[in-house]
N, C-alpha and C positions, 0 to 999 in steps of 0.2 A: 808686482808682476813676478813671477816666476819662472825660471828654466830649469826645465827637468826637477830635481829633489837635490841638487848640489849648489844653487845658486838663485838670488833674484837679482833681479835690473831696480836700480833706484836710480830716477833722473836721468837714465841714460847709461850709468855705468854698472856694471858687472858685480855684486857684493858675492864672494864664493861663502859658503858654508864648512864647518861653525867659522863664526864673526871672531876674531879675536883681537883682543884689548892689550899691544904691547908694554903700553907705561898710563900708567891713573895713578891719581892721589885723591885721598879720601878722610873724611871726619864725616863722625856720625856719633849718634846718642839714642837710647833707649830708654823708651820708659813703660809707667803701665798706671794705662787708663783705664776707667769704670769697662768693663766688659759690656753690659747692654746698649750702649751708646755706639761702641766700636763696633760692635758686629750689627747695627742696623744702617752704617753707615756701608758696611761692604754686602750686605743683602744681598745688592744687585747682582754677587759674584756667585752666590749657592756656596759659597765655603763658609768655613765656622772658626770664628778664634779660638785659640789657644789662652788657657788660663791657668797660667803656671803658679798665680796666686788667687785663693775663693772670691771670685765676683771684678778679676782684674784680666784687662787683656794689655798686650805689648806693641806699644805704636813706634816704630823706628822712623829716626829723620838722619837725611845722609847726605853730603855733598861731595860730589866726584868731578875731578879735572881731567879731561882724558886728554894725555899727551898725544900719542902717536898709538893710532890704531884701528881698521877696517874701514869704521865710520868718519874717519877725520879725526882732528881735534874741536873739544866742544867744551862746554859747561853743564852738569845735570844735578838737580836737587829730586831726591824720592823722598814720598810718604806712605812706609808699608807698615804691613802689620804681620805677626807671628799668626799662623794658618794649619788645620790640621791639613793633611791630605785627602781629597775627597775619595768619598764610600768608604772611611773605615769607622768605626764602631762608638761607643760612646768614648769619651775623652776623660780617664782619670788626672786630677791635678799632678805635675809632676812639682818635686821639690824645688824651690828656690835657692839663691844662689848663684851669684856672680862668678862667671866663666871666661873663656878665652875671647877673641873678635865677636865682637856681637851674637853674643849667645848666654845663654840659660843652663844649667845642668837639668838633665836629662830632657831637654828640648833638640837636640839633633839632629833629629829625623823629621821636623815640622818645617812647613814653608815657609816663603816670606812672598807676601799677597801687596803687591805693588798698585797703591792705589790712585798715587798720583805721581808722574813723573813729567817736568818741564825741565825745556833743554833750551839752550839759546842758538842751534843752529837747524838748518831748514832741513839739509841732508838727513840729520841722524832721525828729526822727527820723521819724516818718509818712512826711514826705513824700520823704525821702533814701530811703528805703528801697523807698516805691511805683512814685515818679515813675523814679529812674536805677539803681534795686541797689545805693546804697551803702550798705557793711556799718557803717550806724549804731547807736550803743548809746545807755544814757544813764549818765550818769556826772558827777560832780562834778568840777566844770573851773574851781577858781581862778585867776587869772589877771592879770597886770600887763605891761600893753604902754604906761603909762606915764612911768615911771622908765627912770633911763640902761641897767641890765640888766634887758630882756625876762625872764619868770618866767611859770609856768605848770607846774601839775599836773594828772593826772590819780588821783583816786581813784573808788572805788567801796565804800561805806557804810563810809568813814574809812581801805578799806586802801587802800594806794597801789600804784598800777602803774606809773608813770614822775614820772620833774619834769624841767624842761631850762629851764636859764638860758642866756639869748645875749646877748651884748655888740654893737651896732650898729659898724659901721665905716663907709669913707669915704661920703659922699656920692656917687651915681652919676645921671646924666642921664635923665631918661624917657623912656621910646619913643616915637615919635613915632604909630606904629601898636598896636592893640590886637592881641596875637598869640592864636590857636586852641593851642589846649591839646588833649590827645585824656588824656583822664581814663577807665580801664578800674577795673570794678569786676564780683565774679562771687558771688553772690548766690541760694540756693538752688537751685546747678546749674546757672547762667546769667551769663554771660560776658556784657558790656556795653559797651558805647564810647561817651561822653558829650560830644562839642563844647563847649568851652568854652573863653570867651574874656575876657580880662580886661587893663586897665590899671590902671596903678601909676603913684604919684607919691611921694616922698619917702621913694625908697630909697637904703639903705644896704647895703653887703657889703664881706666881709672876709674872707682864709683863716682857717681856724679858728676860734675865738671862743663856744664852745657848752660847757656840762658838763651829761650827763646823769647821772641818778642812778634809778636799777632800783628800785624795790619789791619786794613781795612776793606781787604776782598771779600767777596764770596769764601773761599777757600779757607779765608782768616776766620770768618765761622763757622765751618763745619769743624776745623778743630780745635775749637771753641764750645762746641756739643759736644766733644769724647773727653773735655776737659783739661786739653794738652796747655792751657795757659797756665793752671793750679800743678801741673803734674810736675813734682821733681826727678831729674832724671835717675835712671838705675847705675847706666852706667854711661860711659864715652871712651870714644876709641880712635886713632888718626893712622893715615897709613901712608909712608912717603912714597911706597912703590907696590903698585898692584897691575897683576896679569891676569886677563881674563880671557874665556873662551863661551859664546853663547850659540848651543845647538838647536837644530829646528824646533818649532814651538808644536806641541801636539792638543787638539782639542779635548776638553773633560768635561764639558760641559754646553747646558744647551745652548 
């Protein structure tokens, strides 16, 4: 539900617009799977991967703790993918090459197309779901972003559909700018594009550095078709302190 263009009501309470994320922490890892598998898997969205390498597209897995921030404190696991922008022209391979926080050299300007995201509180899926289309679930999200390797599972009523362990690497510099983020997510037939923008402090990356391990969901098979159990990672990255801000969600699709 919504009031006016400044705010919606979840559960009762007043969420003002944009949403912002005081403190999170975060590990995540990239890699790159067969491209025709991955982009038949996001179909349903009308976006097209990005394939920074011939016949490969880039499947990111992430896990965030959010401390204190609009939505509450929660636990959330995504699986996205690297996305061109929709309506623009054919897509040249850009060079490979490992870059700063989960990125690509001369990938920049491309999205990240959120294809699954489960959280373990009731609140934030409401509002994930009302306020931007993202395809929130709820689900059991144990979790250690304490210890020297990152850990995190997702289950759902004890069966498990992923775990991914990451190892932090070197220390890397902070930005000195907050960079926009375009976060696409499609949602009962409806394709979205979400502004968002965030900084980072006391990150770490490294090539490779990730083990993931597949269950026995549904879930566990589909990225099981784009190959993510063969796929080694590109790269990994850990963040102790991240701020976020997420602006209204605009439609691009039908």
């Amino acid at each position: 539900m919504t009031t006016g263009t400044q705010a919606h009501v979840i559960q009762g309470e007043r969420v003002a617009m944009p949403v912002r994320i005081r403190d999170a922490a975060v590990a995540s890892a990239m890699f790159a799977v067969p491209a025709a598998p991955a982009q038949a898997v996001i179909a349903y969205s009308g976006l097209e991967v990005v394939e920074p390498f011939p016949g490969r597209a880039v499947c990111s897995l992430a896990f965030i703790r959010y401390a204190d921030g609009d939505l509450g404190p929660y636990h959330e696991f995504a699986v996205a993918f690297l996305v061109r922008p929709p309506r623009e022209g054919p897509h040249e391979s850009a060079p490979g090459g490992l870059t700063d926080l989960n990125g690509l050299r001369g990938l920049r300007d491309v999205g990240a197309f959120i294809h699954w995201l489960p959280v373990n509180q009731e609140f934030t899926l409401e509002a994930g779901r009302s306020i931007w289309g993202f395809p929130k679930e709820l689900a059991e999200i144990p979790m250690d972003l304490s210890g020297r390797i990152k850990r995190c599972a997702v289950r759902f009523g004890g069966r498990s559909a992923i775990e991914v362990a990451v190892k932090p690497g070197l220390p890397v510099p902070a930005g000195r700018a907050a960079p926009e983020v375009s976060a696409y997510s499609c949602l009962d037939g409806t394709t979205r594009r979400t502004p968002w923008t965030l900084r980072a402090s006391g990150v770490r990356v490294r090539p490779g550095g990730a083990r993931v391990t597949l269950g026995d969901h549904p879930v566990a098979d589909e990225l099981r078709e784009i190959g993510l159990h063969r796929a080694r990672p590109l790269s990994t990255s850990t963040v102790a302190h991240l701020t976020m801000s997420f602006a209204e969600a605009e439609e691009v699709g039908p």
